[in-house]
Every structure is written in C-alpha cells, then in structure tokens.
N, CA and C atoms as an extended XYZ file, in Angstrom:
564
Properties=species:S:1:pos:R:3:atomname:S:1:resname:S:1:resid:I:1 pbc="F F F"
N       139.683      197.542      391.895 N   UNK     1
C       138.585      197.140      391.047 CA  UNK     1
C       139.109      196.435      389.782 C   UNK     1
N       140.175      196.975      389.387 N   UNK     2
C       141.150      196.479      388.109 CA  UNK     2
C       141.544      194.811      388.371 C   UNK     2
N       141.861      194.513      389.754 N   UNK     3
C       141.907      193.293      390.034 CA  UNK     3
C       141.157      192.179      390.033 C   UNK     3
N       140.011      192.912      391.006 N   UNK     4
C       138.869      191.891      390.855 CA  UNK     4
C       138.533      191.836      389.285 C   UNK     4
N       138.147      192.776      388.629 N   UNK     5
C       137.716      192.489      386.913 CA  UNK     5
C       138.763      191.744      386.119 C   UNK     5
N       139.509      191.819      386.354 N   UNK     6
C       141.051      190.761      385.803 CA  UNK     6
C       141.205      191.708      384.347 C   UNK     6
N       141.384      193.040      384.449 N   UNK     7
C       141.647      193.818      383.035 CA  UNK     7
C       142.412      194.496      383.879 C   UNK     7
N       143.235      195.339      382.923 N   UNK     8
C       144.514      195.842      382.696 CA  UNK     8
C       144.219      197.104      383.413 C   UNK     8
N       144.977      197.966      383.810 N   UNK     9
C       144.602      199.478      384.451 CA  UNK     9
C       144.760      200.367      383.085 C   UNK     9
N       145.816      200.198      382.302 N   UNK    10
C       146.376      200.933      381.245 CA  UNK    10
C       144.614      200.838      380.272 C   UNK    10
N       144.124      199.282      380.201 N   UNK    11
C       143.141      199.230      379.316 CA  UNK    11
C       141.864      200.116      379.651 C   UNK    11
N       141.761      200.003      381.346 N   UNK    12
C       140.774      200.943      381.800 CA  UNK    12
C       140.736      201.951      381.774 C   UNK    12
N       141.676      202.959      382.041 N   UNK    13
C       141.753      204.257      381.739 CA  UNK    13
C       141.661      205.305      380.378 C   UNK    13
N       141.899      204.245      379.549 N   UNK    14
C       142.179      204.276      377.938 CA  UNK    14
C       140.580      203.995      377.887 C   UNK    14
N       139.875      203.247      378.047 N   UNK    15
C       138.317      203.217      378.154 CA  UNK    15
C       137.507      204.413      378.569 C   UNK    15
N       138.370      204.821      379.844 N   UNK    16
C       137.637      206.307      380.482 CA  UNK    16
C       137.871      207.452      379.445 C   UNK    16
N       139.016      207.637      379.089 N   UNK    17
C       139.013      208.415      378.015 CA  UNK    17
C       138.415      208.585      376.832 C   UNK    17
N       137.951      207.751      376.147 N   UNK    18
C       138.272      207.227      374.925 CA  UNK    18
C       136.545      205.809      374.680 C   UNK    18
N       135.374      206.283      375.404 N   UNK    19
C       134.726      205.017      375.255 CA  UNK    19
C       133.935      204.467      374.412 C   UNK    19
N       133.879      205.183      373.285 N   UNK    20
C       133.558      204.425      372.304 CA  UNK    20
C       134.570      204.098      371.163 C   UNK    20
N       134.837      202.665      370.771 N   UNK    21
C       135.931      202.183      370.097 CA  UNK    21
C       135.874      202.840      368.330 C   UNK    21
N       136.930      202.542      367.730 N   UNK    22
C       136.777      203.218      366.198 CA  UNK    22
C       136.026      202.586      365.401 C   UNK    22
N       135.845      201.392      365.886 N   UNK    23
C       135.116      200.575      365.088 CA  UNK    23
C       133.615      200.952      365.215 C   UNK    23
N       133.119      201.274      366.098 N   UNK    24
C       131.682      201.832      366.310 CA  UNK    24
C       131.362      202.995      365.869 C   UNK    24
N       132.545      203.889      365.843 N   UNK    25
C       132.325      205.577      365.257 CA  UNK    25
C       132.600      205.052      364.099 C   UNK    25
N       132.940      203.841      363.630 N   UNK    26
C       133.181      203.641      361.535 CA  UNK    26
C       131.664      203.556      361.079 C   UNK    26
N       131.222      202.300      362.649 N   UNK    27
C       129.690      201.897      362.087 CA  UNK    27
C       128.972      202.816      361.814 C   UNK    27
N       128.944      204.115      362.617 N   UNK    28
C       128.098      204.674      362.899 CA  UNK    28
C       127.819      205.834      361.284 C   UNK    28
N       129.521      206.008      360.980 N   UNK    29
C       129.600      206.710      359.964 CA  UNK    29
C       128.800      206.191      358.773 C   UNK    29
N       128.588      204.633      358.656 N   UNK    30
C       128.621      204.232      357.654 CA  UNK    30
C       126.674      203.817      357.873 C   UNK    30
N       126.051      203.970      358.938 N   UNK    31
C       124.835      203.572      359.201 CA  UNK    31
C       124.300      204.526      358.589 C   UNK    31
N       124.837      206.301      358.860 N   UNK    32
C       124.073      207.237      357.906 CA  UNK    32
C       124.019      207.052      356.586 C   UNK    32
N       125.372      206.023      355.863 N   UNK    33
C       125.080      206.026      354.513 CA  UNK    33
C       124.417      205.231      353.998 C   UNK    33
N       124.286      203.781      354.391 N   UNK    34
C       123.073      203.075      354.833 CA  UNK    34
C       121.804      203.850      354.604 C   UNK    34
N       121.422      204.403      355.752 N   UNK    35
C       120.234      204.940      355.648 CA  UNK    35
C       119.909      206.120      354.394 C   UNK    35
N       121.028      206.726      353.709 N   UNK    36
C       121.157      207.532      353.189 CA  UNK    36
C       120.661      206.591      351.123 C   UNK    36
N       121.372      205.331      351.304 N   UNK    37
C       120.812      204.728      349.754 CA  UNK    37
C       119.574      204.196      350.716 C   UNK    37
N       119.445      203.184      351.608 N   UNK    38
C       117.625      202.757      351.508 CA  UNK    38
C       116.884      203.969      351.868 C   UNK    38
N       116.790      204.890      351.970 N   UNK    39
C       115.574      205.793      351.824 CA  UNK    39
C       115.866      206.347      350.532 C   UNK    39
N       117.078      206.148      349.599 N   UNK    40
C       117.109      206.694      348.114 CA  UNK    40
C       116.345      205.758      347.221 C   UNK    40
N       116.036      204.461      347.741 N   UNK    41
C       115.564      203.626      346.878 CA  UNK    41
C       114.516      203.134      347.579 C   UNK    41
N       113.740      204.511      348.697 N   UNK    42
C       112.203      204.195      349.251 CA  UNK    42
C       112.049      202.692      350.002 C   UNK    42
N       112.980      202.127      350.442 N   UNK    43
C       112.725      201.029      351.255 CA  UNK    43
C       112.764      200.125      350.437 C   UNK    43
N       113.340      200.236      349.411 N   UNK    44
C       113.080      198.292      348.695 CA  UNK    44
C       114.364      197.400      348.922 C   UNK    44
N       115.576      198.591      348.638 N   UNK    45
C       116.872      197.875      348.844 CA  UNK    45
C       116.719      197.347      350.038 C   UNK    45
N       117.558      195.826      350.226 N   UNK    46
C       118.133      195.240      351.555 CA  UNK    46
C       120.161      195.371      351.449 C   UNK    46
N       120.007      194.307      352.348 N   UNK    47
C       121.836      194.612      352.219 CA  UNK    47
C       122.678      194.336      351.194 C   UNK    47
N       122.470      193.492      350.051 N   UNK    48
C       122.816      193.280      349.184 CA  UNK    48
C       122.846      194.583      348.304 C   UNK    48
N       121.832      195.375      347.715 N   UNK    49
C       122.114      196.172      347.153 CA  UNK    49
C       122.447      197.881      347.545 C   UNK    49
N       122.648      198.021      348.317 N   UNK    50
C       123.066      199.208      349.638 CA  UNK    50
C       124.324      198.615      350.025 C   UNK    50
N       125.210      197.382      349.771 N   UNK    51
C       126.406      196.895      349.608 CA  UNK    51
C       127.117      197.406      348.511 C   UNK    51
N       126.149      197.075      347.464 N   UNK    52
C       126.920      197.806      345.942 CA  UNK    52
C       126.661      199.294      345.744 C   UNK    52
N       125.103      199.960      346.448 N   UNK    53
C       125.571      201.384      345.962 CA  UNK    53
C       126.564      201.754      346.867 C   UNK    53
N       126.843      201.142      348.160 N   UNK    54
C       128.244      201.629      348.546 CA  UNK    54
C       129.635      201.719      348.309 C   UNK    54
N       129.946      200.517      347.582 N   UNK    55
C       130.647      200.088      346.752 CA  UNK    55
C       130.906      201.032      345.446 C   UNK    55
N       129.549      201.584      344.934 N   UNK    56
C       129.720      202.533      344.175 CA  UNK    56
C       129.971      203.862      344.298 C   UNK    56
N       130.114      204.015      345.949 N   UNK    57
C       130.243      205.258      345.822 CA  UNK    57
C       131.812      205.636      346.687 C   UNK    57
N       132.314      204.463      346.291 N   UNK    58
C       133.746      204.434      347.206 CA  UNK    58
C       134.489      203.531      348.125 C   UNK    58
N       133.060      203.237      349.127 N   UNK    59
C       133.327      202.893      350.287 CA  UNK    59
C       134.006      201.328      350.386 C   UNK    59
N       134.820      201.254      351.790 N   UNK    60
C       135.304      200.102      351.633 CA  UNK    60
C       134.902      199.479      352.564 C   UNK    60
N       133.680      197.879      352.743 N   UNK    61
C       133.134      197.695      353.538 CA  UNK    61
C       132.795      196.500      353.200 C   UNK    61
N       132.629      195.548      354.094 N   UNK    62
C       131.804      193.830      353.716 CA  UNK    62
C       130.269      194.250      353.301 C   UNK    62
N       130.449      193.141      352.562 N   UNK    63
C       128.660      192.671      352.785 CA  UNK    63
C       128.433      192.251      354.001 C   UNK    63
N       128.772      191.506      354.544 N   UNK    64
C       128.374      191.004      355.806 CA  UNK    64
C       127.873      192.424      357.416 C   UNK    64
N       128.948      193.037      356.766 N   UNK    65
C       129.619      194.084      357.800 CA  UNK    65
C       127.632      195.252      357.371 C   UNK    65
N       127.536      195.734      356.159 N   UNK    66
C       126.387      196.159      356.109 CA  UNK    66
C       125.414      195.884      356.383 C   UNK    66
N       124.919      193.960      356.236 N   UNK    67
C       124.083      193.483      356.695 CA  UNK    67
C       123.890      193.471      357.816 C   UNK    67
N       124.995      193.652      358.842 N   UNK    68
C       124.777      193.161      360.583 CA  UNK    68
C       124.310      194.355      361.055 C   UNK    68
N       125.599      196.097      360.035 N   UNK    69
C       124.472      197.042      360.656 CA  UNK    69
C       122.963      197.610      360.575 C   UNK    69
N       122.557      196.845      359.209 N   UNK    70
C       121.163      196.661      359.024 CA  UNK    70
C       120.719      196.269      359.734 C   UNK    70
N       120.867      194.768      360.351 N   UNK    71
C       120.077      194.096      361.336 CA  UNK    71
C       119.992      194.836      362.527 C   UNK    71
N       121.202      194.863      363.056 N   UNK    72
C       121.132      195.732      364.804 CA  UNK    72
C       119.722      197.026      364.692 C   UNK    72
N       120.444      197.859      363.719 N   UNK    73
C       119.397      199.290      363.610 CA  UNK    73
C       117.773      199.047      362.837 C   UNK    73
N       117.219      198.045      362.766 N   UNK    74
C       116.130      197.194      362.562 CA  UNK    74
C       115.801      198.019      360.736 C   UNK    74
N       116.632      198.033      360.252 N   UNK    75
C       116.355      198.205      358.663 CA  UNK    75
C       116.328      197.035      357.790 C   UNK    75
N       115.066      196.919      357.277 N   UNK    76
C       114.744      195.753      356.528 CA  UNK    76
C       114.193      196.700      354.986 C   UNK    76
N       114.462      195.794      353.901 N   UNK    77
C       113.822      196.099      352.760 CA  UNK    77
C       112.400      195.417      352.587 C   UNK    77
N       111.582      196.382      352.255 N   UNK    78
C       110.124      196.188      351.462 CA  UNK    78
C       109.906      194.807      350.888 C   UNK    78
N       109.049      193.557      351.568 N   UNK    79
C       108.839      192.636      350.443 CA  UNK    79
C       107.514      192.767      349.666 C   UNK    79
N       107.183      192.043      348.362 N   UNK    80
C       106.319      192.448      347.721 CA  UNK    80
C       106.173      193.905      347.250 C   UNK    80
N       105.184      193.931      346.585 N   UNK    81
C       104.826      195.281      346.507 CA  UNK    81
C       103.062      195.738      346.630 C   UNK    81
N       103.334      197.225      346.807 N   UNK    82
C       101.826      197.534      346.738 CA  UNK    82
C       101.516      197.818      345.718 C   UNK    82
N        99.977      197.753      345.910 N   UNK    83
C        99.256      198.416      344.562 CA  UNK    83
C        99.251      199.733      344.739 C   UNK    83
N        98.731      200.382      343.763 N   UNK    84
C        98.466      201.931      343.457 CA  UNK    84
C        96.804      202.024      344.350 C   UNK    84
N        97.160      203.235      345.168 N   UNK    85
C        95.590      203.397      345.875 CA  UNK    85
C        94.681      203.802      344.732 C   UNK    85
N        93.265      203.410      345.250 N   UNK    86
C        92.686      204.081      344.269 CA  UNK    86
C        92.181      205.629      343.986 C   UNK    86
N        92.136      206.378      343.231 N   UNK    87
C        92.324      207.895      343.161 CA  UNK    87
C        91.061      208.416      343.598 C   UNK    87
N        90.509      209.278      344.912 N   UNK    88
C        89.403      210.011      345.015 CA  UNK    88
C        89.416      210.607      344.254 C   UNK    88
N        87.731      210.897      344.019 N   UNK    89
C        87.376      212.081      342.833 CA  UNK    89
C        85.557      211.975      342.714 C   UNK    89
N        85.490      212.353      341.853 N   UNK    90
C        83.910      212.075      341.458 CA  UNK    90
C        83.578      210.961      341.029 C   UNK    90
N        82.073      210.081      341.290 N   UNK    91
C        81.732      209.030      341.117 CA  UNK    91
C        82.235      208.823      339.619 C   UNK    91
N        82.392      207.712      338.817 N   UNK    92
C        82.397      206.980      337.554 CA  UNK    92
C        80.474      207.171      337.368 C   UNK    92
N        80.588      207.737      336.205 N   UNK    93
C        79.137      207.758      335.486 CA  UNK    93
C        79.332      206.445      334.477 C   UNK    93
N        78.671      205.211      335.051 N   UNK    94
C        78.485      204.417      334.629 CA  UNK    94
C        78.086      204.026      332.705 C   UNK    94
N        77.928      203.833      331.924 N   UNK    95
C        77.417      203.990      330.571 CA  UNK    95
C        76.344      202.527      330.842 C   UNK    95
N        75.476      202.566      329.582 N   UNK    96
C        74.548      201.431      329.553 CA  UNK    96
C        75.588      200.208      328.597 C   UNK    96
N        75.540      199.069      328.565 N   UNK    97
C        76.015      198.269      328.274 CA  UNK    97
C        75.495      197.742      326.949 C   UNK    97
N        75.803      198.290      325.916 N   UNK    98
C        75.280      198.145      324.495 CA  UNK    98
C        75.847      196.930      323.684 C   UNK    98
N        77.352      196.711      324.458 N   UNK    99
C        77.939      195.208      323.826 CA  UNK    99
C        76.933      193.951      324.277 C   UNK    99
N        76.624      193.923      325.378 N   UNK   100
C        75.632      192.849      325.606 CA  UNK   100
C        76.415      191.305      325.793 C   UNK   100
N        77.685      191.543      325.863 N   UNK   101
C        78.692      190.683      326.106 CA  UNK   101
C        79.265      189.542      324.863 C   UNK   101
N        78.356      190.327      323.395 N   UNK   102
C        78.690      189.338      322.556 CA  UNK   102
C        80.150      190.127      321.838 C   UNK   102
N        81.121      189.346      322.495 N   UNK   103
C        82.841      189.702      321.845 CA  UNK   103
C        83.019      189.110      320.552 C   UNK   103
N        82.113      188.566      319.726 N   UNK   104
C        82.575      188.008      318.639 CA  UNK   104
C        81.563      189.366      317.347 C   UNK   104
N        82.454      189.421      316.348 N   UNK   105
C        81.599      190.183      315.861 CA  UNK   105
C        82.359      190.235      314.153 C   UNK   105
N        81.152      190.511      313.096 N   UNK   106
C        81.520      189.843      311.621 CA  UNK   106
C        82.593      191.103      311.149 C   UNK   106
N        82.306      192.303      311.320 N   UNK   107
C        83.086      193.215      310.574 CA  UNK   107
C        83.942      193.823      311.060 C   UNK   107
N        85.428      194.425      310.746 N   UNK   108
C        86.383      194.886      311.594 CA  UNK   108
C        85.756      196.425      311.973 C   UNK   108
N        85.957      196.843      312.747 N   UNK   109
C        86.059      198.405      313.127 CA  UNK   109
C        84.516      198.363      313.292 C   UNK   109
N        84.428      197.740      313.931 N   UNK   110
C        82.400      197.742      314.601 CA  UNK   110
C        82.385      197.679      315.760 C   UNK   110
N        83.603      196.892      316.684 N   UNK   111
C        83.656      197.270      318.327 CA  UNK   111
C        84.757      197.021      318.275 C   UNK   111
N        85.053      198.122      319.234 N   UNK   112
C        86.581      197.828      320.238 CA  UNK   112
C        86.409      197.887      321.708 C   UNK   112
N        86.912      197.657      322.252 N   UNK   113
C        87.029      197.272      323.913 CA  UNK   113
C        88.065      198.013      324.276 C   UNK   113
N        88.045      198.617      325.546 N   UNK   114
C        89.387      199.174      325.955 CA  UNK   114
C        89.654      198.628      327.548 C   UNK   114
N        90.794      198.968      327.942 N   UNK   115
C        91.145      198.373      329.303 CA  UNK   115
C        92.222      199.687      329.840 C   UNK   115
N        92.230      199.526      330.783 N   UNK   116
C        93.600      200.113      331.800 CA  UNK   116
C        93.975      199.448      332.828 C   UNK   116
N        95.556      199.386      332.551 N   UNK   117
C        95.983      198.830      333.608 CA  UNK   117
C        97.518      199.042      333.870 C   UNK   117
N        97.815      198.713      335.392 N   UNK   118
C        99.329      199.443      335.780 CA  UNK   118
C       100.296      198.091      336.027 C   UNK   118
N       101.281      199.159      335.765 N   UNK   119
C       102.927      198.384      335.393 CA  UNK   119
C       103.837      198.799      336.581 C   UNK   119
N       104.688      198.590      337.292 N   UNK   120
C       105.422      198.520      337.980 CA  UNK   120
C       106.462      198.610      337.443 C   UNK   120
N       107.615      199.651      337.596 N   UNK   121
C       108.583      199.712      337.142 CA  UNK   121
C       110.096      200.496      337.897 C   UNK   121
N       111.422      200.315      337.245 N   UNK   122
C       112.060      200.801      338.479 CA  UNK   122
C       112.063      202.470      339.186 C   UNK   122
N       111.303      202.942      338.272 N   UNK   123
C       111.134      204.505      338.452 CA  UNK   123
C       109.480      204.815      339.227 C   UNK   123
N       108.442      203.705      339.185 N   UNK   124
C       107.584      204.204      339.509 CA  UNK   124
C       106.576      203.338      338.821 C   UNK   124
N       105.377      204.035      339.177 N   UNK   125
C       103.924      202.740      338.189 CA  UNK   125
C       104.043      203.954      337.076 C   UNK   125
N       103.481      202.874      336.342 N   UNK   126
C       103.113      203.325      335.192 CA  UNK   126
C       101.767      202.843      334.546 C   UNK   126
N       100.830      203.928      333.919 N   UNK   127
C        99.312      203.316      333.426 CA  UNK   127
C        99.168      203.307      332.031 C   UNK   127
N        98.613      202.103      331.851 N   UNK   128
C        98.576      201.932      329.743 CA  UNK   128
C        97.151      201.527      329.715 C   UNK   128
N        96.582      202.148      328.904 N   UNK   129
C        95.094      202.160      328.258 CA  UNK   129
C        95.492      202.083      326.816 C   UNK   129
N        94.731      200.550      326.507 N   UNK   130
C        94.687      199.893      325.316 CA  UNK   130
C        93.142      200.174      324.897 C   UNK   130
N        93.214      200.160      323.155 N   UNK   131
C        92.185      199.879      322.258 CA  UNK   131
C        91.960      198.963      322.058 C   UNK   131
N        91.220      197.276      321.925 N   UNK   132
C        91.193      196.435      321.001 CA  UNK   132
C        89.895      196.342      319.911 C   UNK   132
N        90.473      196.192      318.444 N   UNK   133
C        89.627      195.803      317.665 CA  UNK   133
C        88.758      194.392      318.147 C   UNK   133
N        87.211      194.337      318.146 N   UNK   134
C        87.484      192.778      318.702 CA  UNK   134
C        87.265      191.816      317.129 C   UNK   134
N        87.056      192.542      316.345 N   UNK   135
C        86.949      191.785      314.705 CA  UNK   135
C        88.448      191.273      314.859 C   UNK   135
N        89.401      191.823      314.765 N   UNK   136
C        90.948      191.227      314.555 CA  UNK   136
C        91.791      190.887      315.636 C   UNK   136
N        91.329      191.212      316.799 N   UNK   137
C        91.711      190.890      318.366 CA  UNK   137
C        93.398      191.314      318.431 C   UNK   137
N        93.523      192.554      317.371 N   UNK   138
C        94.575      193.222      317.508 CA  UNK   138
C        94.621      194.547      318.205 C   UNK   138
N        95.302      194.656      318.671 N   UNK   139
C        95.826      196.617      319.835 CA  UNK   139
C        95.938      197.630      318.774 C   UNK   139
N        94.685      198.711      318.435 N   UNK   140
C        94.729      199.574      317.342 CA  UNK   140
C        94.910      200.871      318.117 C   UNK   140
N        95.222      200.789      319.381 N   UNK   141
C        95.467      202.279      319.816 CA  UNK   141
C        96.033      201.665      321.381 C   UNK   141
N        96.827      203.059      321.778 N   UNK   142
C        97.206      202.629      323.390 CA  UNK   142
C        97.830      203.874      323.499 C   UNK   142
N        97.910      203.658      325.178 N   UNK   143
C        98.814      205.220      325.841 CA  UNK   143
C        99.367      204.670      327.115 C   UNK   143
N       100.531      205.042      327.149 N   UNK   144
C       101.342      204.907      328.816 CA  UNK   144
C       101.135      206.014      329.246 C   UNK   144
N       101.184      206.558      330.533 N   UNK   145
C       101.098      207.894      331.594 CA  UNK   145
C       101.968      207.513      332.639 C   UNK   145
N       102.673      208.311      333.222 N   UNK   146
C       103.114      208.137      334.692 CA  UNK   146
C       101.520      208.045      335.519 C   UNK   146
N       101.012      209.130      335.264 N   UNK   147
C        99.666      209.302      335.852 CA  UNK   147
C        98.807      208.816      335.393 C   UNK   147
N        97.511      208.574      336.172 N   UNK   148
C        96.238      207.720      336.030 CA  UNK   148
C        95.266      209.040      335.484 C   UNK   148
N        95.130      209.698      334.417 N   UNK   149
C        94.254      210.625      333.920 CA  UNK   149
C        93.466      210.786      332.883 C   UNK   149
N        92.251      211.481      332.595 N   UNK   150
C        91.687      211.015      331.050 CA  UNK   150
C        92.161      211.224      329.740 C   UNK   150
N        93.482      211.725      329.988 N   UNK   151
C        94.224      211.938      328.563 CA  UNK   151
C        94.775      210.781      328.027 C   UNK   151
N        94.784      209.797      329.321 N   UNK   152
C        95.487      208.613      328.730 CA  UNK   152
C        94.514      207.731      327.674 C   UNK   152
N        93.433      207.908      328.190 N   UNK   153
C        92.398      207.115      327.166 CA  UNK   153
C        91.822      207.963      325.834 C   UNK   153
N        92.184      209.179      326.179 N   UNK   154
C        91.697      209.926      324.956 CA  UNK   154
C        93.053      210.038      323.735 C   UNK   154
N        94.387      210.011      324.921 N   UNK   155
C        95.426      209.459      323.353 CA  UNK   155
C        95.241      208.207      322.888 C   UNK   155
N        94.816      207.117      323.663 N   UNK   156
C        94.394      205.581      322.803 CA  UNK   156
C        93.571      205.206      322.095 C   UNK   156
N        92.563      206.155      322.387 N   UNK   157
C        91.291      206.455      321.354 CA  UNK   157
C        91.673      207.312      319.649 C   UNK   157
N        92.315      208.403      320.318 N   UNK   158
C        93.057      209.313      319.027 CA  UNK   158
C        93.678      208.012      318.483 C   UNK   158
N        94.531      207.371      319.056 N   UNK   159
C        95.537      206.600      318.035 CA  UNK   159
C        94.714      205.874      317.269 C   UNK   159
N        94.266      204.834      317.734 N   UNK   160
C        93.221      204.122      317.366 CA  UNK   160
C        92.285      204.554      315.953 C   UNK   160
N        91.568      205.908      316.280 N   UNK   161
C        91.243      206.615      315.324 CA  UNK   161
C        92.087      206.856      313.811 C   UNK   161
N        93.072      207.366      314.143 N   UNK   162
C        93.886      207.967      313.693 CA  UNK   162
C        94.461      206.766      312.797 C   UNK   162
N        94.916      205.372      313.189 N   UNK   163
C        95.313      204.148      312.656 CA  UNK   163
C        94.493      203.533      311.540 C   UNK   163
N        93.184      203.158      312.176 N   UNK   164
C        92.079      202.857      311.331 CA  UNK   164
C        91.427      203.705      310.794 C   UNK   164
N        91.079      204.734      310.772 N   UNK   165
C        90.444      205.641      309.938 CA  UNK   165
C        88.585      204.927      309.894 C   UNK   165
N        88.107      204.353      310.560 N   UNK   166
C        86.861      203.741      310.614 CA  UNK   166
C        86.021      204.562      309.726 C   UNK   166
N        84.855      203.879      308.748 N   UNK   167
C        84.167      204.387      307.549 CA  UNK   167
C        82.811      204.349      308.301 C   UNK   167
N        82.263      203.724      309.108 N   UNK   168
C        80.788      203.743      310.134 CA  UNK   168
C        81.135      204.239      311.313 C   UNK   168
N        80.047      204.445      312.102 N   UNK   169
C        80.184      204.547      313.299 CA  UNK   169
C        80.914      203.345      313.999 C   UNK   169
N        81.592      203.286      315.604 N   UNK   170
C        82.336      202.483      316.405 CA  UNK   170
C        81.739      202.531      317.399 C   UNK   170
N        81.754      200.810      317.661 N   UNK   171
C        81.191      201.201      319.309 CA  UNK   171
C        82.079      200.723      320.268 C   UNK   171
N        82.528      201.816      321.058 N   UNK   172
C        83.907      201.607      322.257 CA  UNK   172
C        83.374      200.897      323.207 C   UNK   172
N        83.306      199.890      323.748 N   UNK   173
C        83.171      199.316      325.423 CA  UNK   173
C        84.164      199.214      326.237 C   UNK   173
N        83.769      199.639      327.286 N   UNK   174
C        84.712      199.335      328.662 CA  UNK   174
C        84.255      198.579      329.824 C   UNK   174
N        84.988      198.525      331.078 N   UNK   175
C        84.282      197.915      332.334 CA  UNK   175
C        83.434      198.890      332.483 C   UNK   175
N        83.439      200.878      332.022 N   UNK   176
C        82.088      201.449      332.556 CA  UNK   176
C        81.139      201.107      331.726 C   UNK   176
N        81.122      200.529      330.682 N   UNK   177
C        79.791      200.400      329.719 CA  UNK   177
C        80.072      200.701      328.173 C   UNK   177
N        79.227      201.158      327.587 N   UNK   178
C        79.388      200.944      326.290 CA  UNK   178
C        79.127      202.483      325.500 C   UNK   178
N        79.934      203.586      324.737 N   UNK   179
C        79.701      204.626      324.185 CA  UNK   179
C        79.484      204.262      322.502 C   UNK   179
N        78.768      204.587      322.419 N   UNK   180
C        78.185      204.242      320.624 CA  UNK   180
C        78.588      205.486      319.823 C   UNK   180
N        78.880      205.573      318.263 N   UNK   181
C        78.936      206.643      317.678 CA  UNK   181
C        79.935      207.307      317.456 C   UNK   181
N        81.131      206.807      317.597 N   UNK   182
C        82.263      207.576      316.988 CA  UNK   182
C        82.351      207.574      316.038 C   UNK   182
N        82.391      208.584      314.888 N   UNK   183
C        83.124      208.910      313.643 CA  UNK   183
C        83.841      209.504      313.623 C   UNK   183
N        84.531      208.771      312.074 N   UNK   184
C        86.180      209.147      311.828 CA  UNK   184
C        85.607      210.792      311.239 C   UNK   184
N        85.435      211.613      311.988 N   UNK   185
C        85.371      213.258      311.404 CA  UNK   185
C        86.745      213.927      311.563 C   UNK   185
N        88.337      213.572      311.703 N   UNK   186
C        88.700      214.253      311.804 CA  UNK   186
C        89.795      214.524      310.500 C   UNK   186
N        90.115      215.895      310.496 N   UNK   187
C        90.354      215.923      309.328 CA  UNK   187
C        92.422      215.470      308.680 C   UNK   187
N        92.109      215.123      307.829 N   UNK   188
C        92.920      214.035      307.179 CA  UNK   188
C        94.133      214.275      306.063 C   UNK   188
C-alpha cells in the first residue's frame, strides 16, 4: 500500500502512532486561549486584538497564525453595535404638555428641559440625564448611571436645584410632558 501511495513506510507507521501532528495539538492549545480573550471581551475582539492580548499574556504566535485559527473554528468579532433593550416595567404616566413647544423664553430659571440618553463605552453603556436651562441654553444639572433608573433624573434635578437656587416656581419638561411647580424649599 506504501508503494502504490508513493510515501515512506517509516512515515506511515510514525502516522499510526502518532496521528495528530504538534502543530495541531499547538493549534488546538492555543484555540482555547483564543476563545478564552474573545468571550473575555464578549465577542467584539477579532484577530487583531486577541493577537495582542496574547501577546500580553506571553504567548508566542503570528497574527496571521491566530487569524487562520479564527477563521477555520468560525470565530468572528461583533460588527456594529447594539442598542440597549428597552426596560419592561410599568406603563410611563404620560404628563400634560404645559411647554406648548414654545423653547424660547424671557427669564432664566422659568423652564428647563431634560433628556436621557446612552453612551457606549469600553466597560459597558452608560445613561446621562441632563437639565437644560432654556433662558441660557446652558446644562444646570446632570447624572451618569451604569443603570437606567429614577435616581438618575432625580440627581440631575437635585443638581440643578442645588446650582441655581431658583426664587419662583420651575417648570421641568420632558419627552413625558411637562411637571410645573418646583421650589427651591430645600434647606440651605
């Protein structure tokens, strides 16, 4: 059989023994570590950077050589990104809309507007709820959260408060509508 195949007997037997080469038990070693940084970095890394945390953690290996075992074992990195789902819970109780959409207005600390919105970052999203004065169309209060919760708007409101010290009532609007009547009551 050695004849007809035109290989060596010494090479065949050394095959029977012995059939998977070192180079495949290296790959194989090195596919767990592979898999071991892209699921550390949730699927975003591709071969380029799963090259360097390997690199960082010792190993001696191509780029090329990581990329091919990426390809074979069908590991690809994440393109784009997603958004944040939106959070079940209880309906949004809408407010009545008291701004009436007029954003221009004569005296400072008579409306502010607030917003929320998320940031993407290398640890995770992140949510910031801003105050704006719309008299000075400056940011008089704000809050970051890892989490999407009502403390975040009630520290941007505190700040806000707390910054301006408002002498009348304020009227806050948001996308839910419009809350009238804040006073500065707190104590000072």
């Amino acid at each position: 059989m050695c004849r007809v195949l035109r290989i060596a007997r010494a090479g065949f037997y050394a095959w029977l023994h012995k059939p998977v080469s070192d180079r495949a038990i290296e790959d194989h070693r090195l596919l767990e570590l592979i898999r071991a940084s892209y699921s550390a970095s949730c699927g975003v890394y591709g071969a380029r950077r799963v090259f360097q945390d390997m690199r960082e953690a010792g190993e001696l290996c191509g780029k090329h050589r990581v990329a091919k075992i990426m390809r074979v074992n069908q590991i690809k990195a994440l393109r784009g990104y997603k958004a944040p789902r939106p959070i079940a819970g209880r309906p949004s109780i809408i407010a009545p809309n008291r701004l009436e959409r007029e954003f221009t207005v004569s005296d400072p600390d008579t409306a502010w507007v607030t917003d929320i919105t998320y940031i993407r970052t290398w640890q995770g999203w992140l949510y910031l709820a801003v105050v704006v004065d719309l008299y000075s169309r400056k940011v008089v209060g704000w809050s970051m959260k890892p989490s999407l919760n009502r403390e975040i708007v009630l520290d941007a409101l505190l700040m806000a408060l707390w910054r301006r010290r408002p002498k009348k009532k304020v009227l806050v609007h948001s996308d839910q509508g419009s809350q009238g009547g804040f006073n500065w009551s707190l104590q000072h």
